[in-house]
C-alpha positions in Angstrom: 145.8 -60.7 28.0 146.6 -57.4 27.4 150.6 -56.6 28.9 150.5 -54.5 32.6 153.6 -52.8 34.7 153.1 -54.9 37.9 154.4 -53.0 40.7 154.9 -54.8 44.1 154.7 -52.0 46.9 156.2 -52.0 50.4 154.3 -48.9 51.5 151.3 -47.0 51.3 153.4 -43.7 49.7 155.0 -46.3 47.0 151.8 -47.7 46.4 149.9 -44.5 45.8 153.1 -42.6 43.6 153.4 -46.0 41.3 149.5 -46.1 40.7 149.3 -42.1 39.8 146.0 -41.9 40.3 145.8 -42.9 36.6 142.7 -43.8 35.0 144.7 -47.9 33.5 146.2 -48.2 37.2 144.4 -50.8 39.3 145.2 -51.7 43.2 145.5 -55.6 43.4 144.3 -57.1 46.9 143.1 -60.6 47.1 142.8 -60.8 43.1 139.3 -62.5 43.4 137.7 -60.0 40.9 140.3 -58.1 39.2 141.8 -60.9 37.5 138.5 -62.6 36.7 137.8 -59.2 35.0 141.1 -58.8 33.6 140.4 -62.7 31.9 137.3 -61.2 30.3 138.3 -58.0 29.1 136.5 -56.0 31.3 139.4 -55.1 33.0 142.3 -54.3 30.5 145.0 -51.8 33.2 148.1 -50.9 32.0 149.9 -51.1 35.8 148.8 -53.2 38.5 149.9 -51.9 41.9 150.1 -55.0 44.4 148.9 -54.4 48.4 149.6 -57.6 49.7 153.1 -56.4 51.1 151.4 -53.5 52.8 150.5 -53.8 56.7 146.8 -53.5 56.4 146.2 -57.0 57.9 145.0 -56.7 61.5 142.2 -56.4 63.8 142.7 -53.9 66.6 140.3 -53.2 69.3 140.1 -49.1 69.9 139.8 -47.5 73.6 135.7 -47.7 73.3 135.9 -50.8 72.2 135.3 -50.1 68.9 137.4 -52.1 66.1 139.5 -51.3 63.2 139.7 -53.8 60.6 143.1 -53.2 58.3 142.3 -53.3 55.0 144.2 -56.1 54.2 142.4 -58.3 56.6 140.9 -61.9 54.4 137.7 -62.8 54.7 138.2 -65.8 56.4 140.2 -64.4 59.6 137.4 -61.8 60.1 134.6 -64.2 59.7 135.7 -66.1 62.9 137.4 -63.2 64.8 136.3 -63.8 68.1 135.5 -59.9 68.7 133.3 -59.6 65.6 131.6 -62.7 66.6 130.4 -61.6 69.7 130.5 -57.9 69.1 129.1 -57.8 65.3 127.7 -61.1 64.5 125.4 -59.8 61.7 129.3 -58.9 60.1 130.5 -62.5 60.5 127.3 -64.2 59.1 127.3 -61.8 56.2 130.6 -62.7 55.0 130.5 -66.4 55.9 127.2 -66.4 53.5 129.1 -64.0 51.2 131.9 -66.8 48.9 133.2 -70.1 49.4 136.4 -71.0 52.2 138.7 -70.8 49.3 137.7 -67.4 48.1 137.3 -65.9 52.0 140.9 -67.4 52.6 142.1 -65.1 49.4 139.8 -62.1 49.4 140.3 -58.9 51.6 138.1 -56.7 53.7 139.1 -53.4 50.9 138.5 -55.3 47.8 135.2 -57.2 48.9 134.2 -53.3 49.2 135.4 -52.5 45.7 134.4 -55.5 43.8 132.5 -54.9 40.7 128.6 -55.9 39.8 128.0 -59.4 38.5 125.5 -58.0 35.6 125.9 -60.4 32.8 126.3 -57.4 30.6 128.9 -55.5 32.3 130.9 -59.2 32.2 130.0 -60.0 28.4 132.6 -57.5 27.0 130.2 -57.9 23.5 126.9 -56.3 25.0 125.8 -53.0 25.7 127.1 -52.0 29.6 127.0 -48.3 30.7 129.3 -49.0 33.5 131.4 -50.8 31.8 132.0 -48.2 28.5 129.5 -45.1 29.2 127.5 -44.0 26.4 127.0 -47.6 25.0 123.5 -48.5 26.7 122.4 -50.6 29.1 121.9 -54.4 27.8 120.0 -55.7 30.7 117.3 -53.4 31.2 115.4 -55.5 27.9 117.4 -58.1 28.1 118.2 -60.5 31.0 117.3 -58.6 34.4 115.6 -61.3 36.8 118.7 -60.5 39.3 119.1 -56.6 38.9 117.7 -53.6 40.8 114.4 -52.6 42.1 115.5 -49.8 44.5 117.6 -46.9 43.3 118.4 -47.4 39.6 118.2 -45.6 36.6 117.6 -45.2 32.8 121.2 -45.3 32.3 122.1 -48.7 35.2 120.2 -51.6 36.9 122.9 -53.8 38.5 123.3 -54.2 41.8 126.2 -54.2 44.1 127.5 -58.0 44.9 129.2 -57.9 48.5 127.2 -59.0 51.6 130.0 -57.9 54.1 128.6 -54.3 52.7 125.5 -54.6 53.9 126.1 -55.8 56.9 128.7 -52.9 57.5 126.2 -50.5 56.1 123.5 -51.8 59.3 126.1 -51.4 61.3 127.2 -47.6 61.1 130.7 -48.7 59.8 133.3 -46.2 58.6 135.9 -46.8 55.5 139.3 -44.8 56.0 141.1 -44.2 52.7 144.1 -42.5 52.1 145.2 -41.0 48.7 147.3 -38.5 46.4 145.3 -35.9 48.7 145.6 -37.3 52.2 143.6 -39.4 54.5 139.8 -38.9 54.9 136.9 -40.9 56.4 134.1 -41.8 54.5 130.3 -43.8 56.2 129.6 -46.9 54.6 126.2 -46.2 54.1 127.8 -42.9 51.7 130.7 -45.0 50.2 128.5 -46.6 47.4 126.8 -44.9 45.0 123.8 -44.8 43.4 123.9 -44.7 39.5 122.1 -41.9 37.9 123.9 -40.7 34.8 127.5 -42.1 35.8 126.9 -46.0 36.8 130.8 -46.3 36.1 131.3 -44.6 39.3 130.5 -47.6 42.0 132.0 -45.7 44.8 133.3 -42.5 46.3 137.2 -43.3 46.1 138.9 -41.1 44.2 141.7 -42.0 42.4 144.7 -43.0 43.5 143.3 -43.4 47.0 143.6 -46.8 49.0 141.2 -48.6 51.2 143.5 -48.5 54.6 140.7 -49.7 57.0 137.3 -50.2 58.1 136.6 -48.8 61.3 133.0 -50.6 63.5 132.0 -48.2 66.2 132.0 -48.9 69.9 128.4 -47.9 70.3 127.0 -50.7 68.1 129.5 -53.3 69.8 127.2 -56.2 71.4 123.8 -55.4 69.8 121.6 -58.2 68.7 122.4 -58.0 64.8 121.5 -60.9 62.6 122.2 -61.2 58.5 120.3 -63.6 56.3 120.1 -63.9 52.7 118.2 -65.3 49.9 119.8 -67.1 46.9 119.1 -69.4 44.6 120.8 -72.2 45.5 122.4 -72.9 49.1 125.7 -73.1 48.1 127.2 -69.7 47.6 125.2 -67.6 45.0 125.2 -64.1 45.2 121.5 -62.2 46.8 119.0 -62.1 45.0 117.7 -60.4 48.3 119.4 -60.3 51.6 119.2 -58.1 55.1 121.6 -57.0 57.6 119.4 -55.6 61.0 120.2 -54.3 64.3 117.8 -54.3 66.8 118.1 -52.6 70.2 114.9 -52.8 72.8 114.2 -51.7 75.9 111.0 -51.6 77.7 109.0 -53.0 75.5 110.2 -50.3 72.9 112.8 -49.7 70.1 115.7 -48.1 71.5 117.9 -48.6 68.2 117.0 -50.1 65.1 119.4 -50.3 61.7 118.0 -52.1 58.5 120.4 -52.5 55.2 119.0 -54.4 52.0 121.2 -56.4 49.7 120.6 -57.6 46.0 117.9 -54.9 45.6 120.1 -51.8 44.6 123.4 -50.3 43.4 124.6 -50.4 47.0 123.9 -51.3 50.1 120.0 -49.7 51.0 119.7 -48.5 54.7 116.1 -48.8 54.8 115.7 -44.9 56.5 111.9 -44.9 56.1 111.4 -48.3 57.9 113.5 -47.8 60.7 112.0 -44.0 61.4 109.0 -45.7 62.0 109.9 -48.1 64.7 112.2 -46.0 66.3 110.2 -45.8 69.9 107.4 -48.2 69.0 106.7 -51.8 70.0 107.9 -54.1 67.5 104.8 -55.9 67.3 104.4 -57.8 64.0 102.2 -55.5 62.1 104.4 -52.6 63.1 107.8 -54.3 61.4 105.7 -55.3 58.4 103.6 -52.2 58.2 107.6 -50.5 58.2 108.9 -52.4 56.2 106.1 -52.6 53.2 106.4 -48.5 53.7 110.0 -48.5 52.9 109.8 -51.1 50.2 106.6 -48.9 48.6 110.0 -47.0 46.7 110.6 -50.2 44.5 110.2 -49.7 40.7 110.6 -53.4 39.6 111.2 -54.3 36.2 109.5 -56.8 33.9 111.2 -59.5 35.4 112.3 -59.3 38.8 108.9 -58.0 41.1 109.4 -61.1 43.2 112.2 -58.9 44.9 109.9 -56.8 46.8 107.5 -59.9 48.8 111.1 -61.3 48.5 112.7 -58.6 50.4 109.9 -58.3 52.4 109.3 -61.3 54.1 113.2 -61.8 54.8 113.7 -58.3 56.8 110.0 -58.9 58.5 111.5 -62.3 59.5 114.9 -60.6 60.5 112.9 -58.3 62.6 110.4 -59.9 64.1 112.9 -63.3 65.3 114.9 -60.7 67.0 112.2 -58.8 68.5 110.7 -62.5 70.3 114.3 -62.7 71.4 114.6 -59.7 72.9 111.5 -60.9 74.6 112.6 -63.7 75.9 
């Protein structure tokens, strides 16, 4: 392992002055990724700035009833907070599907945003990886892509982004606060991913330097029926090959609200825009949710290997939908 200044901050100015917004400084929350990329050589930072000192671990209920969620909150303590279990259940399903009780109890609300794509490429430090050293080429769109993209990629990136708390905050009109070299700002966290295009080394909108303080869930979402539900290929904590985060609001008969975010299908979380414009203000009879949903997933470019995304996708969200329209029903 490469050597690294390891810098233990006690606050959020010490934190941001001893990374520099330097291009070999890396934030250290939980660890879960970065030091798994730092043991393959993906990762190779010349200071490591730890956050675990930092107060950026608590859950605090706004006026509206809203909640901000510190940063430095673990997986496990949000999963069974009792405010986001009855206010945002599709967020604690998501990240109780999302790793195993060991990782949840280690990894934290800001670096489950920020971990990196599991692409076998990007991980093999001796293939061709775009995002991982631009200009090389991209290794898995002839090689091994059964798990990769069919929304949103490009010539130059087809991996897709790991985290299901993402998509569930992505369905639920979460906002990431982040404070930096430049000051505080607020970014949605259906725009704090990005897609690749022709710089797939970007994953997100952070600049550098700047900090993941908080994620805030807004008041207006609080007590929706939401529901997350994922498909893998084995039970026992693999990441999505396709997965969907809904919120689903009727009233009369008729969609009053409806959010839909895809997981394992892109290089971030997908808010499925076209779907839920058209049931917005119709009855959610079946062949409405699948005729919205099919229209929404008609923007998939599969690759040679991985078309069984699409029905995949598919049938999940129409599943999603249509369970928690008969419950609204009921």
């Amino acid at each position: 392992m490469k050597p690294f200044a390891y810098v233990r901050a006690t606050g959020l100015t010490e934190a941001i002055a001893a990374h520099g917004a330097r291009p070999g400084s890396r934030y250290l929350g939980g660890g879960t990724n970065l030091v798994d990329l730092m043991k393959l050589g993906v990762e190779a930072p010349d200071t490591v700035v730890d956050l675990r000192g930092l107060p950026l671990g608590s859950v605090e209920e706004d006026a509206a009833g809203g909640l901000r969620v510190g940063a430095g909150v673990r997986g496990s303590d949000l999963a069974r907070h009792p405010l986001v279990r009855t206010r945002y259940p599709a967020l604690s399903q998501a990240l109780l599907a999302g790793a195993s009780a060991q990782l949840r109890n280690v990894a934290t609300t800001g670096g489950n945003l920020l971990q990196r794509t599991r692409c076998p490429s990007f991980q093999d430090v001796a293939k061709p990886c775009n995002k991982r050293e631009p200009g090389t080429g991209c290794g898995a769109r002839d090689g091994v892509h059964r798990d990769h993209a069919v929304l949103g990629h490009s010539a130059q990136c087809i991996a897709t982004h790991p985290s299901d708390m993402a998509v569930a905050l992505a369905a639920l009109d979460a906002a990431v606060e982040l404070l930096g070299p430049n000051g505080a700002r607020t970014v949605p966290a259906t725009a704090f991913h990005r897609l690749p295009g022709d710089h797939p080394e970007w994953d997100t909108v952070v600049e550098p330097g700047e900090i993941v303080t908080a994620v805030t869930l807004p008041a207006e979402r609080a007590g929706l029926p939401s529901r997350y539900r994922k498909a893998r290929d084995r039970a026992s904590y693999a990441f999505a090959l396709a997965s969907v985060a809904v919120v689903l609001d009727i009233a009369e008969g008729r969609v009053r609200h409806v959010a839909l975010a895809f997981g394992g299908l892109a290089h971030r979380p997908w808010r499925a825009t076209i779907a839920e414009e058209r049931l917005l203000g119709a009855e959610p009879t079946e062949r409405a949710v699948r005729e919205a949903v099919g229209a929404e997933l008609d923007r998939a470019e599969p690759l040679r290997d991985n078309a069984f995304k699409v029905p995949l996708a598919r049938n999940l969200a129409c599943d999603v939908l249509n369970s928690l329209a008969r419950d609204a029903r009921s």
